[in-house]
Structures are given as C-alpha cells and as structure tokens.
N, C-alpha and C positions, 0 to 999 in steps of 0.2 A: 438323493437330491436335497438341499438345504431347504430349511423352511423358513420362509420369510415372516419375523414377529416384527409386528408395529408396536413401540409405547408409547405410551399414554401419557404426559406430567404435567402437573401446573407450576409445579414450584423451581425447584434448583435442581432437581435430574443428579441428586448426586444417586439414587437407587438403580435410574436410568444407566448410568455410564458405568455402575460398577457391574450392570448384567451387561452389558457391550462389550468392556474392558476383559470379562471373564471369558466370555465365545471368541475374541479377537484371533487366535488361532487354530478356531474350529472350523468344520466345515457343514457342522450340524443347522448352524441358524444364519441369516443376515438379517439384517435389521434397517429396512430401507426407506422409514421415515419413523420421525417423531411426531406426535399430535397432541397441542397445546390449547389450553382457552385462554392463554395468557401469553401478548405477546411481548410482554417485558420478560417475559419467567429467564431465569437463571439457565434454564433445559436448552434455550435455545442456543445458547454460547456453547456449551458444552455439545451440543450437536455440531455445528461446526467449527468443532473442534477435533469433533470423531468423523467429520466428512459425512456427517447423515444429514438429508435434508430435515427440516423442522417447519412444520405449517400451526398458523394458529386457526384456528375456528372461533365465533362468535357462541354466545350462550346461545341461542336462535338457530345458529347452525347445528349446534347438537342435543335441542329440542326437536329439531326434525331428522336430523341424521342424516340424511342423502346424500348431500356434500360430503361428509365424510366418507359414509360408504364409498362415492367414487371415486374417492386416493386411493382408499383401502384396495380397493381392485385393481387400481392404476400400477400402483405398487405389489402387486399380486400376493398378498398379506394371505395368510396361513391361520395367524391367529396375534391375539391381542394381548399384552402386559399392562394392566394400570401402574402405575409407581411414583405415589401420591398425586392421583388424579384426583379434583374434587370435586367433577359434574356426574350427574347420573348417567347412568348410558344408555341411552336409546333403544326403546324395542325392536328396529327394524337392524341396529345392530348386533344387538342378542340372537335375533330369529336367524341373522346371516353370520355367525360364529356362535353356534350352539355349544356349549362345553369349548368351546376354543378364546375366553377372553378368563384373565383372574385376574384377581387384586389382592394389593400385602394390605392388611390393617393393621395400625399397630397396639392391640391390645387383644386380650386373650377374648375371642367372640365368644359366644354374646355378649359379653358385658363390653359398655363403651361403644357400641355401634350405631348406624342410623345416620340419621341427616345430620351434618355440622359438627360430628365427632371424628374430626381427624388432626394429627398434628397433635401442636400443646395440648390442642382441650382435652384429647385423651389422656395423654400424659398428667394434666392437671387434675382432670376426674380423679386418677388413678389418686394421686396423691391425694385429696380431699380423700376418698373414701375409706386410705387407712388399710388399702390391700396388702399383701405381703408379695404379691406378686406378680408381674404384668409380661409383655412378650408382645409377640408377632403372631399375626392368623391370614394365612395364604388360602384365600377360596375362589371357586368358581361364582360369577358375577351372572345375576338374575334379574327380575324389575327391580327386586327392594334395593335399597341400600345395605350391606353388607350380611345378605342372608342368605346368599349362596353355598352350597355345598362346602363345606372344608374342606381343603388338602392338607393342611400342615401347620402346626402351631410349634411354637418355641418358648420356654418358657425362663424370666431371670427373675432375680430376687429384687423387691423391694425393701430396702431397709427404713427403719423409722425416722432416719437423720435425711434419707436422699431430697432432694429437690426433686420439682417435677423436670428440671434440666437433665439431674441424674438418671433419670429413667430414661428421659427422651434417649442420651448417650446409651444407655443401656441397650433400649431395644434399637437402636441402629445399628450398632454390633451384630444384635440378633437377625435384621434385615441385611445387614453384607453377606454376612456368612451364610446363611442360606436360602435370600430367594433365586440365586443363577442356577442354584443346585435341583430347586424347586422348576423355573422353567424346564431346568433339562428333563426331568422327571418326565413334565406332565407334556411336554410337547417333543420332546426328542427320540419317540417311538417309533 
C-alpha cells in the first residue's frame, strides 16, 4: 500500500515538485497535501499545478499544532517532508510522527544550523567563512532546530572566486539529485 507523505514549504516548492515529479509513476508514495505558513509562497501554484491540494496555516497555528495535525490525519499522512520549511515544528507533531518527519539543510551540519540559517544566509555564511566546501544534510527533525539525527549529507566544492549565488546553485544540484532518493530510502520500506 502506498504511503501517504505530506510537505512542508514556505517558499517556491521547487524541492517540493521535484520529489512529486520523481514518485509521479510510482506507486510507493502519494502525496495528498502541501502545508504552507505562507499563503503567497510560490509552493502553492506549483501544488496546483500537480493537483495536490495546498493549505496554509498561521504562525499560531503551528505554535500549537493541532490544526495541522488534523489535515495530517484527514489526509491519512504516513510521514512528513520539510523542503524549505522555515517554522519549528511542533512537539505534539514530532510525538505524532516519531522518526517519520526530515528536513534537507543546505549546508554541511553542524556548521550553519539553528534559528534563521536557511537559504542565502547559509550560503552567505558559507561564503564569508572562506570554507572550501559546503553541501546538503538530510536529518531527522527533533525540538531543536536542525539537530536531529542525520541521514545523508552530500558534499560540493567551494571555489575562492564562487558567489554565495554560486553555492546556492551548487547545492541545489545537490538537493535535486538526492533528496527523492533520500525520501525513498527512509520511508519506502
């Protein structure tokens, strides 16, 4: 029987559509809504676009969580995908998908993690700090902000000339290519 995965996104859903885009003729997963704090976000066009319904929720709503939980249920959800979510998630949703919710970071964790490091500002850290190298970190999501378990890191070369644009391009790459491969991994058992 297929497992039903809810994501997660605030932003433009392009990490979203490209793990939809990749199960489109599986029969491993469906994916029967998207859940947004943001009801302009880019994710929701691209939801219907792919025929999946798209709900936003208030910051409020997902400081208590309940409201969502009961889509989550409504929708008889399996397990959870962040893919550039940028709210915390709720304890009473962790406690009700234990090991069943991840998130991509984009930067090699630990380093660049925490409150208000996602997006450019990682990619911009990264560049400020003169690393040679940065990537993607696929974990399991716990109270903190990104100190969950790790499942898979990926890792690309920073050059001295790159932009933090260049990087960002970089590890987008590194999130196409492997977080559908990631989902399948960890929930397609």
């Amino acid at each position: 029987m297929a497992k039903n995965i809810a994501i997660f996104a605030s932003g433009s859903g392009s990490n979203a559509e490209n793990i939809i885009k990749y199960f489109e003729n599986s029969n491993v997963f469906n994916f029967p809504v998207i859940i947004s704090n943001r009801k302009n976000a880019y994710v929701h066009e691209r939801a219907n676009r792919l025929n999946i319904n798209s709900v936003t929720f208030s910051k409020s709503d997902f400081e208590t969580g309940e409201a969502i939980l009961e889509i989550l249920r409504e929708n008889r959800v399996d397990a959870i995908v962040l893919a550039g979510f940028l709210l915390k998630i709720p304890e009473i949703l962790i406690n009700a998908y234990p090991d069943k919710i991840i998130n991509i970071h984009p930067a090699l964790l630990p380093k660049y993690g925490g409150k208000g490091m996602y997006g450019d500002h990682v990619h911009r850290a990264v560049r400020a700090s003169g690393d040679t190298e940065s990537g993607i970190t696929i974990h399991y999501v716990n109270k903190n902000y990104d100190e969950g378990n790790i499942i898979f890191q990926a890792k690309c070369n920073v050059e001295s000339t790159d932009s933090y644009e260049d990087i960002a391009n970089k590890v987008h790459a590194l999130e196409y290519e492997h977080f559908p491969k990631v989902v399948e991994m960890v929930f397609g058992e």
